[in-house]
C-alpha positions, 0 to 999 in steps of 0.5 A: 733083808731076812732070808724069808723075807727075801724068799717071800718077795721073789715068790712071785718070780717065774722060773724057765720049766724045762721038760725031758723027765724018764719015768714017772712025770714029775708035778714040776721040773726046772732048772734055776740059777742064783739070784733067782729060787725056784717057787712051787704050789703044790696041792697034795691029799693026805697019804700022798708023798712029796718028792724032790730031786735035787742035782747042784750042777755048780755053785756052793750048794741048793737049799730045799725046803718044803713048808706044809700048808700052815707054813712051817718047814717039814724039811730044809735041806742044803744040797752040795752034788745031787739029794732026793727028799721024800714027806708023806703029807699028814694033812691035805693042802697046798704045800710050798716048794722052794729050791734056792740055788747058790749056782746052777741046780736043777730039780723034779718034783712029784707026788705019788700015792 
């Protein structure tokens, strides 16, 4: 099976949210463990910024990806310690998070204006 495909079927699978963020609040936050990913919604207004805050706590490697609302990639990250990946939304709408854990990862992700 493709990995989008893969993606695409485990998208309906709910991830354990864990709180406990300093600073701003982040939209959402969680750790995740393979075979599992990790599948977020997240509605964004033009101008907004996307933030994704990564720590790989064991495995090989997260991969991050973040699809705008038409379902194209605007960055597709791989992880292997700790990464923090930013997009300014060019356009309303819901954009897709997916973290997909080798291992163990945790993650936050906000928007800010």
């Amino acid at each position: 099976m493709k990995r989008r495909e893969y993606l695409g079927c485990v998208s309906i699978m709910s991830v354990t949210m864990l709180s406990g963020c300093s600073g701003l609040d982040a939209e959402e936050s969680g750790t995740v463990r393979a075979p599992d990913d990790a599948l977020h919604n997240i509605d964004v207004e033009q101008g907004q910024t996307i933030r994704v805050e990564i720590d790989n706590r064991e495995g090989f490697a997260t991969d991050v990806i973040l699809e705008d609302p038409g379902g194209n990639d605007v960055f597709n990250e791989i992880v292997e310690t700790e990464g923090s990946f930013t997009h300014t939304a060019e356009q309303s709408g819901v954009f897709r998070v997916i973290i997909f854990p080798d291992g163990t990862a945790s993650y936050e992700i906000y928007i800010e204006d």
